[in-house]
C-alpha positions, 0 to 999 in steps of 0.5 A: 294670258301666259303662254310658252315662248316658241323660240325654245326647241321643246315648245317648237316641236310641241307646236308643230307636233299639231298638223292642225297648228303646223299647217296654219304656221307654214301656210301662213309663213309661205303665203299658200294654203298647206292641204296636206302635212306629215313629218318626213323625219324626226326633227333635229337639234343641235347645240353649238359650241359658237357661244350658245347658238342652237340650231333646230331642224323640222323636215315636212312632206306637204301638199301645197295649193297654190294661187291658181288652184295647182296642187303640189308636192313639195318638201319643207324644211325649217331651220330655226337658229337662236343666236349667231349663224351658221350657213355651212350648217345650213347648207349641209342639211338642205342638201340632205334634202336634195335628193328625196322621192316624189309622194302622191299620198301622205296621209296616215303614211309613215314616210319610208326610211329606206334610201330612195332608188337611183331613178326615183322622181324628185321634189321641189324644196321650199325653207324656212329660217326663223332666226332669232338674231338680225341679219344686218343689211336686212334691218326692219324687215320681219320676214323676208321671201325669196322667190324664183322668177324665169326671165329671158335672159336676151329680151328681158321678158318674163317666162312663165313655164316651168320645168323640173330642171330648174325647179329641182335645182332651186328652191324658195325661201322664207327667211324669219327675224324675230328681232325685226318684228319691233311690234308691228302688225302690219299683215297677218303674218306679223300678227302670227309672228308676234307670238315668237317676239321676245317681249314680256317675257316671265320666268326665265324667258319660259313663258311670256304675257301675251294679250294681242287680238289674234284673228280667229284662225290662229287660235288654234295656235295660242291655245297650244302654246298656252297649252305647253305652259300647263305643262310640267315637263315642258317647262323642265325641257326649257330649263335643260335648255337653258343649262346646256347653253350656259354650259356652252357660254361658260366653255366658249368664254373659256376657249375665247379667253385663252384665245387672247391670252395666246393671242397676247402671248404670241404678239410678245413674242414677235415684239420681243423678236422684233426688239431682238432684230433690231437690236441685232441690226443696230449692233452691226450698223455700229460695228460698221460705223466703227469699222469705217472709222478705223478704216478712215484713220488707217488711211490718214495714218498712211497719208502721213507716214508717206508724207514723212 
């Protein structure tokens, strides 16, 4: 079967653009059941000029069941990065999300585009970082999740209260490395994860063969991407995609070889002024050396004339 490769922004988008698909995506990636799902804001894009990173964000407001049966409000964000890093980049869009009402209801609600007021509740944040690049100390890990224990910080003991304190000012984390995934199906996650792996790709890295058993519940996931194959449009998304990025390459190559050029530049400069200097220095050391020299014979030519 062919399908859309989901690494591009455009087939993404269209991807989570299903709350059915959406859902299954992030209950899958964090591990609890997502019962509720719309978008908080518009997603955002951003290509980089740091050879050809783009950066995609999608904001979720979401009720989560959790383990024991609580159901939660929280906020999800997920960042998906192609290539290279940007961590200031990333900082800067969590912490637009710090800050953000509580919602009781989200269903069929358009989320409210007004500021919230000064004394409006907070909710919890949970990201998602689906990277297409390897995070090196994490070699062979195809997903990663940082999770939020309190310990007694005498006793050592585990404290299982939680309060809002602490649970508004930290945040859990999925951290994805398509790069890792190396083919392995070890869980269900990695076999949701196998529809991003770069392998097989046809057409431009557009499309890609995809012929994994997949359980059931993640049909609903290849059948869009499938879907967003058929689709004319979205291929022409990808191919504007691909253009903008080399347009970025082309510029970055650019920039960096005229770097090194004034880095060379630069380093002949301080080579021929080291040259200068020591020229300089060898000149006086000379002028010294004859100096004394004519100090030493005007010295023996006294001694001799009092002699006389």
């Amino acid at each position: 079967m062919l399908i859309a490769n989901p690494i591009y922004d455009t087939v993404f988008k269209y991807l989570m653009d299903d709350p059915r698909v959406a859902r299954v995506i992030i209950s899958t990636i964090i591990g609890e059941e997502v019962e509720e799902l719309v978008f908080k804001q518009r997603e955002r894009s951003a290509q980089l000029a740091t050879l050809g990173v783009s950066i995609f964000r999608l904001d979720f407001s979401a009720v989560v069941k959790t383990a024991d049966g609580t159901r939660k409000n929280v906020l999800i964000e997920i960042q998906k990065a192609d290539s290279g890093d940007d961590i200031p980049r990333f900082r800067r869009y969590l912490a637009e999300n710090y800050y953000s009402p509580a919602r009781k209801d989200f269903v069929g609600e358009e989320e409210p585009e007004a500021e919230p007021a000064p004394d409006a509740p907070m909710i919890p944040i949970i990201t998602i970082y689906i990277l297409g690049y390897p995070l090196g100390p994490l070699k062979g890990h195809s997903a990663v999740t940082v999770k939020r224990s309190y310990f007694d910080a005498v006793t050592r003991e585990e404290i299982h209260a939680r309060v809002d304190f602490i649970e508004h000012l930290t945040h859990d984390s999925h951290v994805i490395q398509i790069s890792e995934l190396k083919r392995r199906r070890r869980s269900k996650l990695e076999q949701l994860l196998s529809l991003f792996e770069q392998m097989n790709l046809q057409a431009n890295r557009h499309l890609k063969v995809f012929d994994d058993e997949l359980p059931e519940e993640f049909q609903s996931v290849l059948d869009r991407l499938y879907s967003a194959a058929l689709d004319n449009q979205i291929r022409a998304q990808m191919e504007v995609e691909d253009e903008f990025l080399d347009s970025w390459r082309r510029r970055d190559r650019s920039y960096e070889q005229a770097l090194k050029e004034a880095a060379l530049r630069e380093e002949e400069a301080v080579r021929r002024e080291e040259q200068a200097r020591m020229h300089a220095e060898e000149e006086r050391r000379l002028k010294e050396e004859a100096l004394a020299e004519l100090e030493e014979l005007r010295r023996q030519l006294g001694r001799s004339e009092r002699r006389e």
